[in-house]
N, C-alpha and C positions, 0 to 999 in steps of 0.2 A: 266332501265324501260323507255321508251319514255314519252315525252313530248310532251301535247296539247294543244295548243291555242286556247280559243275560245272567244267571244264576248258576253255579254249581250245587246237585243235587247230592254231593257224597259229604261234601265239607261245607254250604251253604254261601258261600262268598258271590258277591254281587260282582260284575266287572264289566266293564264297557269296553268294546272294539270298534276302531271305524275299520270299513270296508265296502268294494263297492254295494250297489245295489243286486247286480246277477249274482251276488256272494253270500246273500243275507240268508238263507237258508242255511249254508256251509255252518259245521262244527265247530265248536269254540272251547279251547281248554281254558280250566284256568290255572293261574298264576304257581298252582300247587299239580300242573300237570292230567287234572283227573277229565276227561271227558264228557264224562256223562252234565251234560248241561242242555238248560233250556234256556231258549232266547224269551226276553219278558217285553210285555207290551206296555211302551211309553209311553205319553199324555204330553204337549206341550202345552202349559196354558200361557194365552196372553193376555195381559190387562190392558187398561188403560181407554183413555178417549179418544178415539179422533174428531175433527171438525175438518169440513171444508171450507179452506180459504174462501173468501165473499169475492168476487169479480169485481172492480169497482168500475160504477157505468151505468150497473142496471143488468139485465136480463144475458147479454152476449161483450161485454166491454163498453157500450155504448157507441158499438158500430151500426148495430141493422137497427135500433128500435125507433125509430124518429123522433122526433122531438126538437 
């Protein structure tokens, strides 16, 4: 189930709720009850390498290439 971030604008408190996806517009109190909140837009960042594994063989495993 995704996670939302959003902000209280009376008291400023940051809070996360999961819920579904058709939900993610729906209202969100926080913690202190007040309403008036906005939902805030989150970033995932990824790092990191990847590589593809080498096939060993040559070109397909060394099934089709002749030799």
């Amino acid at each position: 189930m995704p996670r939302y971030e959003f902000r209280c604008r009376e008291c400023g408190e940051t809070f996360e709720r999961s819920r579904p996806m058709a939900e993610s517009a729906e209202p969100a109190a926080c913690s202190r009850g007040h309403d008036d909140t906005v939902k805030l837009l989150s970033t995932v960042a990824v790092g990191g390498v990847a590589e593809a594994p080498a096939a060993p063989g040559g070109c397909c495993g060394g099934g089709c290439c002749g030799g």
